[in-house]
N, C-alpha and C positions, 0 to 999 in steps of 0.2 A: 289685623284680625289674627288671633294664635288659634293654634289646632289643634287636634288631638288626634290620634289614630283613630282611623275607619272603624273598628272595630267597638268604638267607646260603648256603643249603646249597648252593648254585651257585655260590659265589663259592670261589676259594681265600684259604685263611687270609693269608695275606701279602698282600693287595691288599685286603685284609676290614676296614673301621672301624664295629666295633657299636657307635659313637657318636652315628651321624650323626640327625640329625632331619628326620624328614620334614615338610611343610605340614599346618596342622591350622587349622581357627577358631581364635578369637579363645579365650585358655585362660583359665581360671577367676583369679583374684587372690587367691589363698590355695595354701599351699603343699599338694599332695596326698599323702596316706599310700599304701602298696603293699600292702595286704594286710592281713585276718587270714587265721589258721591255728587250727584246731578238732580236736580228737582225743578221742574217748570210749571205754572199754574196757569192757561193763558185759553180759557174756553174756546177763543174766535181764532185758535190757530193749532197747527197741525204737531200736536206735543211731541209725541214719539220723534216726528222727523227733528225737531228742534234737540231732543234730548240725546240722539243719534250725534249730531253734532257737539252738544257740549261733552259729552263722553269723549267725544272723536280730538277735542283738546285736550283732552286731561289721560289721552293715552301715554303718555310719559308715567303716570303713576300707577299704570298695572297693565300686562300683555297679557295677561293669560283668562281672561275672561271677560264677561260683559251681559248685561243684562236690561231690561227697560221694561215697566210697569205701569199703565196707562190706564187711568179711569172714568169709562164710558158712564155717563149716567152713575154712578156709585159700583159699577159693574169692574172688575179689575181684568186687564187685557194682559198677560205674561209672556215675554220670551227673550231665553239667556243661552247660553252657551259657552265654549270653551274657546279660545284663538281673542286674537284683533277685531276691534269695535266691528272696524273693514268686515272682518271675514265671519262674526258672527251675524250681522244683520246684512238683508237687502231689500231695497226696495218692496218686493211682497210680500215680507216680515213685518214692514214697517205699517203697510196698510193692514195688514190682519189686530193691530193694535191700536184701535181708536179713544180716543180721552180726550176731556178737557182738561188735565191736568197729569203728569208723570213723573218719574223718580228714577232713575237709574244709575248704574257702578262701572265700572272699570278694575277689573281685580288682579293687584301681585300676590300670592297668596306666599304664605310662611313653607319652610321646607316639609314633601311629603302630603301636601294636600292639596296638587292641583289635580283635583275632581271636579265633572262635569254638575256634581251636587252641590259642591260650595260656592258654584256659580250665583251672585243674588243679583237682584233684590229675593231676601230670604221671605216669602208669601206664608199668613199664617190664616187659618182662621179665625174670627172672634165672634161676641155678641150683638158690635155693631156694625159685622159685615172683615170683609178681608184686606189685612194689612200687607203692605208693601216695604220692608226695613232695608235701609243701605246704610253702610259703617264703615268709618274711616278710621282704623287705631285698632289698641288691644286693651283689653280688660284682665286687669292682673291677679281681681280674685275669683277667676274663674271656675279653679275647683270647688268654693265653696258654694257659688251661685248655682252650680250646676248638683250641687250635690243638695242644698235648700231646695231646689226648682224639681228634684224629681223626687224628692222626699214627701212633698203634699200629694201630686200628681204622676202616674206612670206615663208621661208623656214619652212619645218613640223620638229619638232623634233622628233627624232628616240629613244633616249635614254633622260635618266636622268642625265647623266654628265655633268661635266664643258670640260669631254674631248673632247666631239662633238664640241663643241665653239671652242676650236683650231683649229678642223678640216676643220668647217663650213668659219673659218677665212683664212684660208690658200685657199681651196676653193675658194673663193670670191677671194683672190688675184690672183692665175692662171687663172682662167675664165676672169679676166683683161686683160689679154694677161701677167700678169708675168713668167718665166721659176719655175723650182720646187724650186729651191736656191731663187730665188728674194722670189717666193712668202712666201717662208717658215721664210723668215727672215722678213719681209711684216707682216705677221704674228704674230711672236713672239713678234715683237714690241708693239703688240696691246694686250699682256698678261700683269700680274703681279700677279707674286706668284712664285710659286715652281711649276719645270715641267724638268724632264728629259724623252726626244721623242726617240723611234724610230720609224720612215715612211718609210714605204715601198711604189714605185711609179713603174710604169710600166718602166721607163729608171734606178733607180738606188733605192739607201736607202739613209735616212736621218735618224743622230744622232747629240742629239742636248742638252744641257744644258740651264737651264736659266743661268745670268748673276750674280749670289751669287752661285749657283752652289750646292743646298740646298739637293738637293738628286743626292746621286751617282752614272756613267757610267763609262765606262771602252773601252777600244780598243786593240782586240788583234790578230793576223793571224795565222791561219792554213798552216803547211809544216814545212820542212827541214831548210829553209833558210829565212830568215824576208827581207822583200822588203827592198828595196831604200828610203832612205827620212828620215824627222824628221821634227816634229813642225808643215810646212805647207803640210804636206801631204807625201804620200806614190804611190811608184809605182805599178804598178796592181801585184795581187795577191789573197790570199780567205782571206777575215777577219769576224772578229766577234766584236758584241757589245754586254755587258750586263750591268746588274746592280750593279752586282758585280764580282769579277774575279772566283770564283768560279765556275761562269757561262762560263767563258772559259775553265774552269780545266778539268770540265767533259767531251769534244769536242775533246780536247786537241790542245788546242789554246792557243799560246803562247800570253803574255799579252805585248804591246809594249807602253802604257800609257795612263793615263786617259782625258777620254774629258774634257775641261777646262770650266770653268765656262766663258760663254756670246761664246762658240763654237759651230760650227755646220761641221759636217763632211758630204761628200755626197759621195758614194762610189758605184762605177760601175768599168766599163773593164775596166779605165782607171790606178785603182787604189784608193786613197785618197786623199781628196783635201779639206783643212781648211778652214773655213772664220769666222772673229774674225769680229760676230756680233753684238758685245754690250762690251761696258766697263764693265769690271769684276772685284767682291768684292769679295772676298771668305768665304762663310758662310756655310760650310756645318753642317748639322743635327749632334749635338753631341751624338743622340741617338744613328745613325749608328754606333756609336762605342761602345755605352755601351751596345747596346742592339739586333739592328734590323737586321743588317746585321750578314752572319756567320762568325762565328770565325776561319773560314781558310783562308777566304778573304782578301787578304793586302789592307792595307789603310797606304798611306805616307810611302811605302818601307819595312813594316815589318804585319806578320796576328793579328787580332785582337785577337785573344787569347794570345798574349803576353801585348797587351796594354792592356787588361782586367785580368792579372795575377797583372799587371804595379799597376792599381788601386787596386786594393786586398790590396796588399802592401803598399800602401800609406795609405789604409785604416786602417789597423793594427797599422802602426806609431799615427796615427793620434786618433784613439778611442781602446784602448788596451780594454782584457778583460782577468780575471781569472779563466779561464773554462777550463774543460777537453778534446773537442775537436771541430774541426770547421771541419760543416756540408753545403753542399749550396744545396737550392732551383733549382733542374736540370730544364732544361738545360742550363738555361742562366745563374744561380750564380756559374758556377764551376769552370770558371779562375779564376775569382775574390775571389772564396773562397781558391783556391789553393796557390795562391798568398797569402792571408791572413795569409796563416800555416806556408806557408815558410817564411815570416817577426819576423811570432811571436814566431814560434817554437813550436805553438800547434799542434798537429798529425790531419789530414785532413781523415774524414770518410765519408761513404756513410750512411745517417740516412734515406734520405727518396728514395723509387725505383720508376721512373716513367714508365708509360704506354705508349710506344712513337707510338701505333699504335689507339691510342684515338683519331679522333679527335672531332669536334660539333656533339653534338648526339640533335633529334629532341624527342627521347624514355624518355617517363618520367620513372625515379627510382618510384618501389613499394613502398606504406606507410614504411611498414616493412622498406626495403632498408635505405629510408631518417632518420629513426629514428637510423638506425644502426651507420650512420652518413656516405654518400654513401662515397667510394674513387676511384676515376674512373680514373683519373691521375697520383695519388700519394698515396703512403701506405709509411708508417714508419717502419724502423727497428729496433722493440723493443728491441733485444738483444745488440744492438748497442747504444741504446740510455738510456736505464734503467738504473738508479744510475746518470746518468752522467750531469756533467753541460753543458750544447749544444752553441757551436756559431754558427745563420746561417747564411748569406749570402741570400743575391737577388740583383739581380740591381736594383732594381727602387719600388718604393710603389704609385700608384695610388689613388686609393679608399681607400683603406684597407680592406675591404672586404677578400681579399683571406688571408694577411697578420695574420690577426685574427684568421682564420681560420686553419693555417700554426701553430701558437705557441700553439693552444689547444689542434692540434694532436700529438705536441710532447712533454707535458705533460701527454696526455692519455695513450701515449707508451712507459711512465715512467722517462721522461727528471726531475732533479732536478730544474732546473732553462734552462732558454732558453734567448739567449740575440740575439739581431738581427741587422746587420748593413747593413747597404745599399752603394752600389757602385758606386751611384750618389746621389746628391744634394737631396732637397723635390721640387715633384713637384709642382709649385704653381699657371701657367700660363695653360691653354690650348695652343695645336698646330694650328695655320691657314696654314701649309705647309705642308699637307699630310700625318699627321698622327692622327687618327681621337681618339678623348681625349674629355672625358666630360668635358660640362662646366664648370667654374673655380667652382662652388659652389660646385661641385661633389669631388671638387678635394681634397681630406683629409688634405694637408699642405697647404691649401688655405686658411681654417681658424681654423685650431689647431695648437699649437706650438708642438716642437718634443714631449716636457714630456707629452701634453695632448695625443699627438700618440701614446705613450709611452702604456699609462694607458688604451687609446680605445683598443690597441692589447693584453694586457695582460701579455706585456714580459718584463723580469728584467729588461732589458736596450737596448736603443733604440739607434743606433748611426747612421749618414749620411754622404756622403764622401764630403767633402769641396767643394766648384765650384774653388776655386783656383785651389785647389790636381788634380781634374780629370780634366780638360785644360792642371796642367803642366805636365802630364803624358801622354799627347800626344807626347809631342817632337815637334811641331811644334810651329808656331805664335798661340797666343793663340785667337786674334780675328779673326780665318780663321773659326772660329765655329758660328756654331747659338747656344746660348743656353736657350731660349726664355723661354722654358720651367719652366726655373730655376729661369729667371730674368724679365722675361717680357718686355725683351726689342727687340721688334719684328726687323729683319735688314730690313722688307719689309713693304711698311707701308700700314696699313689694314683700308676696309671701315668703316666709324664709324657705318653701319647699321650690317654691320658683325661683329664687335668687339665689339659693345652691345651684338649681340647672346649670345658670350660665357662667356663674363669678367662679374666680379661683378662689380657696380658700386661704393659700402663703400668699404673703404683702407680696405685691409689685416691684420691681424696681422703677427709680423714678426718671420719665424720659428728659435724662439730660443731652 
């Protein structure tokens, strides 16, 4: 979801850049996801609490808000907030939202707008009662949707999002007299970018993919027995939608297949019922694999901790080293380092312990503190590491910043040597599809080659997993991926007012 300053609805559209970036601390060194999205349809059972949970999985894709929308009789029951699934709901939140059906999010929001307002599901009115929108992605032409969108209509904006503008869009097509299917497809047509929907509406749900299908959903039902049907739909029954299957596991909903890119499912008492609204290119995010999504979640028939053990392996093949053991950056470098050991036959240890009950703290560390060199995530296991040459493991290097940081404290904790390989490519491009990445100048393999990486981190040896290696370690077609990140070859094509934003304008050098 991209944003725009608080101020927008005061601004006119023509003098309006919802690119700009506001001042923030010092940002995280890893690329951020935007969202999941949750939907449950299940009359004879207690939505909200169910949706509470699937949320409560898919918190890895967004801490800083959370929301659930639940429809009693056609009646829509709202409440969202700021913080942890945990700490925005409790039990007599949960009862105050009654439904037979619900929709909810989990939100990382883009720099500069985490407000208690862009908390969704974004609630709008319409003429057949009041919509519930959750969104997973960004829409790239947003200035001009939003500049179309209040050019008919003086609508007030509510929120900072690009997500309102789909709502606002859809909207505007029902109050046409379209039904919730025309207008939602009415709608979508008038997107580009990255967006996986669920909508909650006073007669059913909508789950919906863009037409590259760039961020992932899922479909899966509740009971003994899985309905009738396949492809175009399913007979009546309870189902579920997430973002990931994960988000079914927890429910216990079984998974019957994922939404197709350019699909839209609309699911009431009748059942499910498909309509293939847009030709479909298959581009999904190669990070959900390396990175974003969890690693119990199957992706193409098998969990991602095995495709992440996959590139470990390939990693080894491809950038050997002669060390005494391989170590990986928790939690995301552990398949992949595990994988690494069993290729190479180096023995796989635990050198650093993380803090998994840490998350953003507003609390500044004491002088004292900061000079001790704080570790509020991660401490090193000296006995483990002393004397010894260290391999570690991460998936991805952004900034460098943490990376730097990562090889001097396991020197401090008595590493001989530290060599560090990465389980995807350098990243060189920013993301325009929902996953929020400093501009390209920030970006460390933007304009260093590896050995200058190399020598900014301080570590023996620097290695990166090939873009061939981790494509053919998917097992699939290999252009079903975006990997934009790596190549900058966007599959969606971006405004040039938005693509100055982020990209530099002098060529790169190339990361040799």
């Amino acid at each position: 979801m991209s944003s725009f300053p608080e101020s927008a609805a005061n601004v006119e559209p023509s003098d309006l850049s919802l690119l700009e970036q506001w001042p923030t601390a010092e940002r995280a060194d890893k690329p951020e996801e935007a969202c999941g999205v949750f939907g449950v349809y299940a009359p004879e059972e207690a939505v909200a609490t169910l949706t509470y949970f699937g949320l409560y999985s898919l918190q890895h894709r967004g801490q800083e808000a959370a929301g659930i929308a639940a429809y009693d009789q056609g009646e829509v029951h709202l409440h969202k907030g700021t913080g942890l699934v945990s700490q925005v709901f409790t039990d007599e939140a949960l009862k105050e939202i009654p439904g037979q059906w619900a929709v909810g999010h989990t939100r990382y929001s883009t720099t500069g707008s985490s407000h208690a307002v862009n908390a969704q599901p974004a609630v709008l009115e319409t003429r057949l009662g009041s919509m519930a929108l959750t969104h997973n992605g960004n829409i790239v032409n947003v200035n001009s949707l939003r500049e179309a969108l209040l050019k008919r209509e003086n609508y007030s904006l509510v929120t900072t999002s690009d997500s309102e503008l789909i709502a606002i869009a859809l909207m505007e097509a029902v109050n046409d007299g379209d039904d919730w299917v025309e207008g939602a497809i009415a709608a979508f047509k008038r997107c580009e970018g990255a967006f996986s929907l669920v909508i909650g509406t006073p007669a059913g749900i909508i789950a919906a993919r863009d037409p590259h299908g760039i961020r992932p959903l899922v479909l899966g039902y509740m009971g003994h027995q899985a309905p009738n049907g396949v492809g175009a739909g399913y007979s009546a029954g309870q189902f579920v939608v997430a973002s990931e299957t994960c988000g079914l596991d927890i429910v216990g909903a079984t998974y019957l297949r994922d939404v197709d890119p350019g699909e839209l499912l609309w699911i009431d008492a009748d059942g499910v019922r498909s309509v293939k609204w847009a030709h479909a290119e298959r581009k999904l995010c190669i990070f959900e694999m390396i990175y974003f999504a969890r690693p119990d979640s199957v992706f193409h028939g098998e969990s991602l901790y095995s495709y992440r053990k996959r590139i470990g392996q390939q990693l080894a093949k491809e950038s050997p080293a002669d060390v005494d053991l391989v170590m990986a950056v928790p939690d995301s470098g552990v398949p992949a380092a595990i994988g690494y050991s069993e290729a190479s036959g180096i023995p796989y240890a635990e050198g650093l312990i993380k803090n998994r009950y840490v998350g953003r703290t507003f609390i500044q560390p004491t002088q004292t503190m900061r000079e001790a060199g704080i570790r509020m995530k991660l401490n090193p296991m000296r006995d483990v590491l002393e004397g010894k040459r260290v391999l570690i493991v991460d998936d991805s290097i952004v900034r460098g910043t943490t990376s730097r940081k990562l090889v001097q404290m396991l020197y401090d904790a008595g590493a001989t040597e530290v060599h560090m390989r990465i389980s995807s490519p350098p990243v060189t491009h920013p993301c325009f599809y929902g996953i929020d990445t400093d501009s390209q100048d920030q970006l460390i393999a933007a304009t260093k080659s590896v050995a200058e990486i190399e020598a900014q981190l301080g570590a023996d040896s620097l290695a990166y997993l090939s873009w061939e290696g981790m494509l053919a370690a998917t097992g699939v077609a290999v252009d079903s991926f975006c990997s934009a990140c790596f190549t900058g070859d966007y599959p969606i094509d971006i405004p040039v007012q938005v693509k100055n934003s982020k990209l530099m304008l002098e060529k790169i050098p190339a990361a040799v």
